[in-house]
C-alpha positions as CSV (number, residue, x, y, z in Angstrom):
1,X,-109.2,52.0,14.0
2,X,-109.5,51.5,17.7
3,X,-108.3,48.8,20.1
4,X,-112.3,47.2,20.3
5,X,-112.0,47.4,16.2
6,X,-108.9,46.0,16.2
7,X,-109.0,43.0,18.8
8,X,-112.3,42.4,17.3
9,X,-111.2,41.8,13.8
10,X,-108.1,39.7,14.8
11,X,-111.0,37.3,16.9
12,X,-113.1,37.2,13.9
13,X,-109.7,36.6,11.1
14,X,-108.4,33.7,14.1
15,X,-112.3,32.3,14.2
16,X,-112.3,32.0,9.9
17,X,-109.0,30.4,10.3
18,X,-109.9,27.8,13.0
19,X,-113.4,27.1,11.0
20,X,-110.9,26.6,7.8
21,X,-108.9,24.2,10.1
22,X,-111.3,22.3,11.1
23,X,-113.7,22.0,7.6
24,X,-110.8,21.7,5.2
25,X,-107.5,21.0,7.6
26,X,-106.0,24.2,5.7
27,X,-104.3,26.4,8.8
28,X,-103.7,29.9,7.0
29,X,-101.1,30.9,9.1
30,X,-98.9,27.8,8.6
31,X,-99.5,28.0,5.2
32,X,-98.4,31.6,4.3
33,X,-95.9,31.9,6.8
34,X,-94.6,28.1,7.6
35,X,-95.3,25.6,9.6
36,X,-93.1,26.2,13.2
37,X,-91.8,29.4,12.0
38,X,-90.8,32.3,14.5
39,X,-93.2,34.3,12.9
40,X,-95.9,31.8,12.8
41,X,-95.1,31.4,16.6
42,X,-95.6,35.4,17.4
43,X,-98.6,35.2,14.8
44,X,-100.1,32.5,17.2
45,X,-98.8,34.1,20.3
46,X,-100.6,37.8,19.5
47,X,-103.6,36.0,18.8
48,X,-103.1,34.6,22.3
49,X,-102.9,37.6,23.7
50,X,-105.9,39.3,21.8
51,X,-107.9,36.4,22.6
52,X,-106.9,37.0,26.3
53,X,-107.4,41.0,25.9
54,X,-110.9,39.9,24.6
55,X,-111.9,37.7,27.6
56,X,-111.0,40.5,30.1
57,X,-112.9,43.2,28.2
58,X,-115.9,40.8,28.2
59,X,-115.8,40.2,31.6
60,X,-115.0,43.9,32.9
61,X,-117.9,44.8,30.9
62,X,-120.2,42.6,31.8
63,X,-120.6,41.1,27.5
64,X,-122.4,44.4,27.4
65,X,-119.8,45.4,23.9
């Protein structure tokens, strides 16, 4: 799997988890792995990253991928 593969399935698992949030205040992450866990904190943190990672991509290439 490539990093565009990869980056874009972590968006699209974050986006399901945020729309889960928000219709049914169930947050995945805390809920398999704790809430205020360190791992729930580097989950949260990589996903910060990616989302970042995603942002630059978009812009460098213009939205065109």
């Amino acid at each position: 799997m490539g990093t565009k593969a990869l980056v874009g399935w972590v968006v699209a698992i974050a986006a399901v988890n945020w729309g889960l949030v928000g219709l049914l205040n169930l947050n995945l992450v805390e809920a398999i792995l704790g809430t205020g866990t360190t791992l729930t904190k580097v989950v949260y943190i990589v996903i910060g990253v990616v989302g970042v990672y995603k942002v630059y991509m978009l812009l460098m290439d213009g939205g065109k991928k």
